[in-house]
C-alpha positions in Angstrom: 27.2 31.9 27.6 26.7 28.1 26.4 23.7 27.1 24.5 20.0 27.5 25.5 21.4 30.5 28.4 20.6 33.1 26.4 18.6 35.0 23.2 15.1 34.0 21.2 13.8 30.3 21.6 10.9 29.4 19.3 8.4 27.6 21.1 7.4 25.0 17.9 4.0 24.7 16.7 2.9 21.4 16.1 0.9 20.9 12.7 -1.7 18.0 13.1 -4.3 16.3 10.3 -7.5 16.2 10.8 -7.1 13.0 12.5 -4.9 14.3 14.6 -1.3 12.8 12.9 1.3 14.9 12.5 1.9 16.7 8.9 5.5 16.0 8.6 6.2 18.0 5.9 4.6 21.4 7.2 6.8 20.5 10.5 10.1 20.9 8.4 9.1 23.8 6.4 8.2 25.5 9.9 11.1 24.6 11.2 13.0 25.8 8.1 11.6 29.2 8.2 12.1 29.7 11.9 15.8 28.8 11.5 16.1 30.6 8.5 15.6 33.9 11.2 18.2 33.2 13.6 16.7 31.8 16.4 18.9 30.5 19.2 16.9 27.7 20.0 13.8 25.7 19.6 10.9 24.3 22.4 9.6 21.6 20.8 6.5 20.0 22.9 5.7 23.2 24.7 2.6 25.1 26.1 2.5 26.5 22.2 3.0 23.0 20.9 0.1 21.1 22.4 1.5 18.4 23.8 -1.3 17.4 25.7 -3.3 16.3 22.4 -0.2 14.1 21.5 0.6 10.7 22.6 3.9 9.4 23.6 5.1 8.3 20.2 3.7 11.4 18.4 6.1 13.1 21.3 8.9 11.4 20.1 8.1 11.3 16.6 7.8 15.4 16.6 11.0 15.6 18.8 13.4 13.8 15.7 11.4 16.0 13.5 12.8 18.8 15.7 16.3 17.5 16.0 16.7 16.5 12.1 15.8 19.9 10.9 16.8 21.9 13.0 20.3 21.9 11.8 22.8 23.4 14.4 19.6 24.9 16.3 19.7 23.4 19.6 16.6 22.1 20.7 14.9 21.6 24.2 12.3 19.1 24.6 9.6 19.7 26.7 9.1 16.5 28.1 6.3 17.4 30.9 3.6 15.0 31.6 1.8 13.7 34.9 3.1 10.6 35.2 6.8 10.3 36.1 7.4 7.1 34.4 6.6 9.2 31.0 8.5 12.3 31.9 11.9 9.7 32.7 10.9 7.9 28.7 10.7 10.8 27.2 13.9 12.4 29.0 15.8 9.6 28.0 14.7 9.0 24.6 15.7 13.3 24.2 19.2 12.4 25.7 19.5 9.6 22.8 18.9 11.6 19.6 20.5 15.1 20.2 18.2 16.9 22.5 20.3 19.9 24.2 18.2 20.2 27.4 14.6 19.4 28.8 12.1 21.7 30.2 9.8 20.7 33.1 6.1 21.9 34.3 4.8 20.8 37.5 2.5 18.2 37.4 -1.2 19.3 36.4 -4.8 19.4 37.4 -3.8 17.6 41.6 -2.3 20.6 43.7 0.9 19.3 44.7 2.9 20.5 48.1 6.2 22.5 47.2 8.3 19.5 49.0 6.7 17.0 46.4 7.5 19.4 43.4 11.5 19.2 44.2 11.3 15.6 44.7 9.4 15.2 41.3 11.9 17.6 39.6 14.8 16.3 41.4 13.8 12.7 40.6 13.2 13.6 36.4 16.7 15.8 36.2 18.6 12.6 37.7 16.4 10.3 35.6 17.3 12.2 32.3 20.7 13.5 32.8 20.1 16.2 30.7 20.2 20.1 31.1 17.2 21.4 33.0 15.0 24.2 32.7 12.3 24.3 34.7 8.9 25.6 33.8 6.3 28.0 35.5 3.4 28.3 34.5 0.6 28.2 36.8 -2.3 29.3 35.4 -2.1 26.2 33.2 -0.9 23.4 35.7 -2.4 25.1 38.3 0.7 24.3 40.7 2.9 27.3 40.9 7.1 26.6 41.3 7.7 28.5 44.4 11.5 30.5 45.0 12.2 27.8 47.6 11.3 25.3 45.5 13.9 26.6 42.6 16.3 27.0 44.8 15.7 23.3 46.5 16.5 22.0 42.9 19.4 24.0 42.2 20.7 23.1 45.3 20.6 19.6 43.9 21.0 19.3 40.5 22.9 21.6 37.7 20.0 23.3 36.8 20.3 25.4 33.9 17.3 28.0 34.3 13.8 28.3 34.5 10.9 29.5 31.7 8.3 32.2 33.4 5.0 31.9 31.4 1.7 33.8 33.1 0.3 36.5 34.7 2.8 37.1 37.4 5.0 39.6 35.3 7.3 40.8 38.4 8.0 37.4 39.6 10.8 37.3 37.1 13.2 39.6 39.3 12.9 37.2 42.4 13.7 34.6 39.8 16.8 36.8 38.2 17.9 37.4 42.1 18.0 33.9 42.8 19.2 32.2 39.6 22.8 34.8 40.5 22.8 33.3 43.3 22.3 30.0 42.3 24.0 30.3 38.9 20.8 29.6 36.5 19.3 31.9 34.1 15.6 33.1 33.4 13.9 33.0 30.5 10.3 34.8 29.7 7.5 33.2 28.0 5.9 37.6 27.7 7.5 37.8 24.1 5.3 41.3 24.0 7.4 42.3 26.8 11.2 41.5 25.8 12.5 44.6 26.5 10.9 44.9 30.2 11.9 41.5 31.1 15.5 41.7 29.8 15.9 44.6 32.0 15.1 43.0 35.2 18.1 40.4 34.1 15.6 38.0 32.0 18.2 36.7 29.4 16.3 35.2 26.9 12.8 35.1 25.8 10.8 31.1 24.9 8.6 32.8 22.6 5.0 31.2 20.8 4.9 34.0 18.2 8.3 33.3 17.0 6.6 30.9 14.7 4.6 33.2 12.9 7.5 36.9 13.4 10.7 35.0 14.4 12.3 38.2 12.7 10.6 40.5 14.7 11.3 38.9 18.0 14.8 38.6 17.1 15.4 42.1 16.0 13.9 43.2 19.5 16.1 41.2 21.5 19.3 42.1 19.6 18.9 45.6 20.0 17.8 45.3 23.6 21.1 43.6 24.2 22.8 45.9 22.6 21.5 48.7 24.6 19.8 49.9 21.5 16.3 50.7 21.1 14.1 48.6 18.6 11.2 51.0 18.3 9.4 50.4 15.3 9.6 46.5 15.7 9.0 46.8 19.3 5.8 48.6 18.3 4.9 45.6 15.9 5.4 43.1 18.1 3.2 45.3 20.3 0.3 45.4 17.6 0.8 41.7 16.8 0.4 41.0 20.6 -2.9 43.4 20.9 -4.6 41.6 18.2 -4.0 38.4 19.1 -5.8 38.7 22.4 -8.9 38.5 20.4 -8.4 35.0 19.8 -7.7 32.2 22.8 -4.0 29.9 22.8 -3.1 29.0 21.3 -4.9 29.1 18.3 -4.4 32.7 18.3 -0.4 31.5 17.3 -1.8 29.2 14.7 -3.6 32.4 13.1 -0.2 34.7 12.8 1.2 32.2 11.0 -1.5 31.5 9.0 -1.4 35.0 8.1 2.3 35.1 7.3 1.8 31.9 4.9 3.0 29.1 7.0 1.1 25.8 7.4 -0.4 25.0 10.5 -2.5 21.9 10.1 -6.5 21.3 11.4 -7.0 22.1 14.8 -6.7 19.8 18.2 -9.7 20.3 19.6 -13.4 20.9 19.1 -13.8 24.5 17.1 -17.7 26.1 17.1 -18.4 28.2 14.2 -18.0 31.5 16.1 -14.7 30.9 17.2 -13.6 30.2 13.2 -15.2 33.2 12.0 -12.8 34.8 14.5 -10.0 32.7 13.1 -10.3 34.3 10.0 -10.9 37.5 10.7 -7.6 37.4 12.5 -6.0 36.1 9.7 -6.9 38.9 7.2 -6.0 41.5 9.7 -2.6 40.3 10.3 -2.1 39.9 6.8 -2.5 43.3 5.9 -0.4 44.3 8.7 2.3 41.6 7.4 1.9 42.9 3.6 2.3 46.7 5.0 5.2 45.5 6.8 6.5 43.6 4.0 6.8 40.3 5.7 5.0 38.6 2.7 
């Protein structure tokens, strides 16, 4: 399969100051350590990411970050925003330094008809002339890509696959069925779920907590491939994913890796005292779990 089809894609943190600049140092040791676990790829402005707290030239600033040290690590750029002027910037300034593909949410917050959304993504994929992946995930846009809306876009450009990200777990094998037909792959954002989703023909997993257990994630998809069973890091990945869920994204990413020693910078937004107490509660747990594992 060609790049970006298939395995584990990291779905970048973004380290920020505490005025909100990225820390450019803790972005290349990140991406140093990810790489370092044989990834097959890295999301860089993603859900995970928070590119909504950046501005256009952070954007761009963090995706040569991305491409400069990610070494032979293809990168995709996330390159969603609500204005189509930005997504077509973006897409092109991707397409100029070494981006490998772009991923595409629907617009957010305005519900938007399914006929607009393939004109929008139709209109970005011939604007950017890059690889395409488009990008569901409606519980945060709040616009849901619809099977005839994938298919529409296939029909028109070479799309290269589609992300699935929320709740609707079994919507990934109408994707699978249509992406044979139309000749695009599926990738899951569930990276709790690997196993599950690779055997409804999920080939690949775009996965948040690959920042903070890039090994684990990697072991569980190479075995799964394999048609081996990964149980004991299956069942870590489990135990990582159960306690997260006491904390909200995707701060609840920024404590894992916080727990496995990685730098992750001051937080975007507004933080009340409870929810830091819970931050660090977090972090001590996973890093006993991580020390018993002897991941640090």
């Amino acid at each position: 399969m060609p790049k970006l089809r298939e395995g584990i894609i990291a779905a970048l943190w973004t380290p920020t100051d505490e005025k909100g600049r990225l820390r450019v140092r803790d972005m290349e040791n990140n991406l140093r350590f990810i790489c370092g676990k044989n990834v097959d790829g890295i999301m860089a402005l993603g859900s995970t990411g928070e590119f909504l707290h950046l501005d256009v030239t952070q954007r761009k600033q963090l995706l040569e970050l991305a491409v400069a040290n990610a070494g032979t690590v293809p990168v995709i750029a996330n390159i969603s925003d609500i204005r189509p002027a930005i997504v077509a910037d973006l897409g092109r300034f991707a397409g100029g330094i070494g981006v490998t593909a772009v991923a595409l949410l629907t617009p957010y917050f305005y519900p938007v008809a399914q006929a607009d959304l393939v004109e929008f993504f139709v209109r970005a994929g011939e604007a950017v002339n890059l690889p395409l992946f488009l990008y569901n995930f409606p519980e945060r846009t709040g616009n849901r890509i619809e099977l005839e809306t994938v298919a529409a876009v296939a029909d028109r450009l070479p799309l290269v696959g589609i992300k699935q990200s929320g709740a609707g777990f079994e919507y990934h094998r109408e994707l699978v069925a249509l992406g044979r037909e139309k000749n695009f792959v599926v990738l899951t954002g569930a990276d709790t779920r690997i196993p599950e989703a690779m055997a409804m023909g999920v080939t690949g997993c775009v996965s948040g907590l690959a920042n903070a257990v890039p090994d684990l994630v990697v072991e569980i998809f190479n075995a799964t491939k394999a048609g081996k069973k990964s149980d004991v890091a299956a069942e870590r990945m489990r135990t990582v994913g159960t306690l997260v869920e006491r904390l909200e994204f995707p701060l609840n990413v920024a404590a894992a890796m916080e727990a496995r020693g990685l730098p992750v910078g001051y937080p975007k937004s507004m933080v009340s005292p409870s929810t830091k107490t819970r931050h660090h509660q977090l972090v001590l747990d996973l890093r006993q779990l991580f020390e018993e594992w002897k991941l640090i």
